[in-house]
C-alpha positions in Angstrom: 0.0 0.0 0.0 2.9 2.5 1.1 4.4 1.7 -2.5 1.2 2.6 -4.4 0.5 5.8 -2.2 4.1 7.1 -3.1 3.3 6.1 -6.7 0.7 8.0 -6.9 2.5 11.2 -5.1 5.6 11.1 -7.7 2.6 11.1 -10.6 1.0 14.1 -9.2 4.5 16.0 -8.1 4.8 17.2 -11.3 1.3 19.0 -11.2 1.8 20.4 -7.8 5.0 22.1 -8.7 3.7 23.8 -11.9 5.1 27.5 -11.7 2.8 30.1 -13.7 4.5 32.9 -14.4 2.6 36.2 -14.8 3.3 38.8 -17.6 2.1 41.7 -18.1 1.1 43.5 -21.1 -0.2 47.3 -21.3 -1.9 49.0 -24.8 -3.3 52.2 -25.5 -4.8 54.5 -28.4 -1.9 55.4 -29.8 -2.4 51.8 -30.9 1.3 50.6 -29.2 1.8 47.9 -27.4 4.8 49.7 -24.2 6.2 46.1 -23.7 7.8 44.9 -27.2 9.6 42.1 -25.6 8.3 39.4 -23.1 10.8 36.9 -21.9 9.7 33.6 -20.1 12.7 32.0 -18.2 13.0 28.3 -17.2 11.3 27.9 -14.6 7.9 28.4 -16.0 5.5 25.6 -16.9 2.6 28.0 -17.9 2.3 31.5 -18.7 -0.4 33.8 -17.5 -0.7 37.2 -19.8 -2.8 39.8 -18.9 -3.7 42.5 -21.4 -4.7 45.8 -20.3 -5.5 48.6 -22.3 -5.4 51.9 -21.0 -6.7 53.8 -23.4 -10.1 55.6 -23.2 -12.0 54.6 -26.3 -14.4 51.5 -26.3 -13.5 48.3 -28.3 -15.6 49.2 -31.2 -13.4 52.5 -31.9 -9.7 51.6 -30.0 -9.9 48.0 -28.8 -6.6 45.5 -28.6 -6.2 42.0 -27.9 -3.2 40.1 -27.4 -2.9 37.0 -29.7 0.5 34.8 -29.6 2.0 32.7 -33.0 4.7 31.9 -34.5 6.6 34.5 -36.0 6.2 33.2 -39.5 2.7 33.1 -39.0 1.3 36.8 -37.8 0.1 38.5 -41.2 -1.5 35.0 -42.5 -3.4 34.3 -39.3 -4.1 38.7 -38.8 -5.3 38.4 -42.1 -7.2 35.4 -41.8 -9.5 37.3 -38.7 -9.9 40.0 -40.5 -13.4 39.7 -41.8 -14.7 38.1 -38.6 -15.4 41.8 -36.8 -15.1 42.2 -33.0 -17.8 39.9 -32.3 -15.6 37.2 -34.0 -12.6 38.8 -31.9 -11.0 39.0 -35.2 -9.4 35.7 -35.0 -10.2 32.7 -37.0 -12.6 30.0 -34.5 -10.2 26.9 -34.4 -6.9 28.0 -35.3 -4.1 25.9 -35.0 -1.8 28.7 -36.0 -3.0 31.1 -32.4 -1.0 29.7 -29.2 -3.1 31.8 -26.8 -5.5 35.2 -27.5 -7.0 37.5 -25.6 -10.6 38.8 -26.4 -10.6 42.6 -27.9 -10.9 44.9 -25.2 -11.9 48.6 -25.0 -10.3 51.5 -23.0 -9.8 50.7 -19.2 -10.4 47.2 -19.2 -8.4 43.8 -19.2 -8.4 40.4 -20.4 -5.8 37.7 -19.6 -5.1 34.5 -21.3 -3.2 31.2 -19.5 -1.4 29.0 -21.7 1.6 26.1 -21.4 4.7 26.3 -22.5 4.8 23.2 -23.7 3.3 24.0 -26.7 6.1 25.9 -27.8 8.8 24.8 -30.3 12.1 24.6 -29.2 13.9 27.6 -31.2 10.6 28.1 -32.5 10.4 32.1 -33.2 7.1 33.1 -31.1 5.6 37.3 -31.8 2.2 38.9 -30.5 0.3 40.9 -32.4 -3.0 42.5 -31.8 -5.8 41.3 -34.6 -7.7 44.3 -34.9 -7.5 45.5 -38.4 -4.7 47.7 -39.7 -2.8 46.9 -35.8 -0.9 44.2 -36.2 2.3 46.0 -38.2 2.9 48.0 -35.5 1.0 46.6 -32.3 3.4 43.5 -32.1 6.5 42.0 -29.8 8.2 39.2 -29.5 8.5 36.3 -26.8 11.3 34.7 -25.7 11.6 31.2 -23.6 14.7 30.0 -23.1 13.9 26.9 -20.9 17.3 25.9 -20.5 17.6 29.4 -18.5 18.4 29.7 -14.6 15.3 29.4 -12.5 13.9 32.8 -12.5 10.6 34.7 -12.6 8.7 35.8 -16.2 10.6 39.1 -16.8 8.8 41.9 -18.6 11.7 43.7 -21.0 11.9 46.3 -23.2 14.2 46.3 -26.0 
């Protein structure tokens, strides 16, 4: 019995010592994203990113999400959600292509989106972009995870 019990402990261990690590990411209606780098050390399992736009204008006139892809694949999969309006979030239901999104919010509100890292492709090139029409050439950054990295905690950098 004391075998199975510890069994079952070393299954769950992995679980228990899951580290989210919290990023932060701010917007406004100049339509710029002030963080244009997010790095994720090693020590994160999962990533929480919250989005907060502090802008003044309502979704339907200024709103931003946050949407995560590979870097190869932001204008295809921007494009893609164009047509879909804010309703739609302007992102494409079921793509593969989107790590993790945000929903579009308006001015003085935030959204935050949880996601693992293991779906991430080792040197794999990950951006963000926001999907709202005519934002994602300039609202965009880049994510770094280097999981090889010294423990440390999800760093917020500007480059």
């Amino acid at each position: 019995m004391k075998w199975i019990c510890t069994a079952g402990l070393l299954l769950i261990a992995p679980c228990a010592m899951a580290d989210v690590c919290q990023l932060h990411v701010t917007a406004n209606d100049q339509m710029r994203f002030e963080q244009q780098t997010l790095e994720v050390e090693g020590r994160c399992t999962e990533v929480e990113v919250t989005l907060h736009n502090t802008g003044k204008m309502p979704a339907n006139v200024m709103g931003h999400d946050w949407v995560l892809t590979k870097t190869s694949d932001v204008a295809s999969v921007a494009n893609a959600g164009m047509s879909l309006g804010l309703a739609g979030n302007y992102q494409k239901p079921g793509d593969k292509r989107i790590v993790a999104a945000t929903k579009v919010i308006g001015g003085g509100e935030t959204a935050s989106v949880r996601f693992s890292l293991g779906q991430l492709e080792p040197g794999a090139s990950y951006s963000y972009f926001c999907s709202v029409p005519g934002h994602y050439s300039i609202m965009k950054g880049r994510l770094f995870y280097n999981p090889a990295a010294s423990p440390a905690v999800a760093l917020n950098v500007a480059k």
